[in-house]
N, C-alpha and C positions, 0 to 999 in steps of 0.2 A: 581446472577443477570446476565441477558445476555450482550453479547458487539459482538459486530462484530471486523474481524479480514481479511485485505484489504491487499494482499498479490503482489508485482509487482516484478521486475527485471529491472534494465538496466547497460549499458555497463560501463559508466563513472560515476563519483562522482559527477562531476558536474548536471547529470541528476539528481541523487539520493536525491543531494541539494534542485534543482528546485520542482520536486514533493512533497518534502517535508517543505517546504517553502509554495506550492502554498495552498496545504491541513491544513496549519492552518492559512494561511490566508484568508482562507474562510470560517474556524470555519467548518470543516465537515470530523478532524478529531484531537481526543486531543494529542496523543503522534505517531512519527513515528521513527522505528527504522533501522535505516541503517546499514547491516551487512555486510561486505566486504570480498572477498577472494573466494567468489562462484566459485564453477565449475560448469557449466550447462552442460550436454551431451543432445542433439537433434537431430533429423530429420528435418530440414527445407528445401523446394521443392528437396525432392528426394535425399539431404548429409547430414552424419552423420557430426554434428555440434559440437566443444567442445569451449567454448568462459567461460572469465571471467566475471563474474557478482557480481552486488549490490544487494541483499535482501532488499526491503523495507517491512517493518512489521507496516502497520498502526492499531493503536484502535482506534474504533468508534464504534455508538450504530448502533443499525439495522436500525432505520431511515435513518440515514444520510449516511448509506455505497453505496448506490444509487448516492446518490453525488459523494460521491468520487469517484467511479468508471468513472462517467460521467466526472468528472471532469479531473481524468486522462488520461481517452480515449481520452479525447482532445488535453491534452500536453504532453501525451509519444513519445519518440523517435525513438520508434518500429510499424514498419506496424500492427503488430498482437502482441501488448500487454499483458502477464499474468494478468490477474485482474482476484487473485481467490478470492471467500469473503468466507469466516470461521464464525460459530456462536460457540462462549464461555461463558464460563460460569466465572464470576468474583467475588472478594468478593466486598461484598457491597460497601464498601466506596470507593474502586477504580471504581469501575462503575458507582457509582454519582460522582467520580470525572469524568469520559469519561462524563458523560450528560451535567455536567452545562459546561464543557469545549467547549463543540459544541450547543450549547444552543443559542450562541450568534445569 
């Protein structure tokens, strides 16, 4: 079964908390996992950027990843946000569990 896959960055745990806090209190996203220790390398206006980062790894169904996405374009702490969405593939009973989990 399909599930969406909600992909962000930010600098502090405390951000990492809040997004993932705000996304299941709004039922629009059932599990988010925060991985710590990132290295990001970037370009941003014209320097090579290396900064530490949080991986948030949200599941949610393909409806609701529109939400989320909106939802965290609102309250990320970055001018220009990563919000990549990912479509996977799950085994049934974990992707009825993402449904009724966002369902509310």
């Amino acid at each position: 079964m399909q599930i969406a896959l909600l992909l962000t960055t930010v600098a502090k745990k405390s951000d990492a908390h809040r997004l993932a806090t705000a996304a299941l209190q709004h039922h629009v996203a059932a599990c988010i996992q925060i991985l710590p220790g990132l290295e990001s390398h970037y370009a941003w206006k014209g320097k090579k950027v290396i900064s530490r980062e949080y991986l948030l790894l949200a599941k949610t169904t393909q409806r609701k990843s529109k939400s989320l996405e909106k939802l965290w374009k609102k309250i990320h702490p970055y001018d220009c946000p990563e919000l990549v969405t990912l479509s996977a593939h799950a085994a049934a009973p974990y992707a009825r569990w993402i449904r009724s989990s966002v369902s509310h």
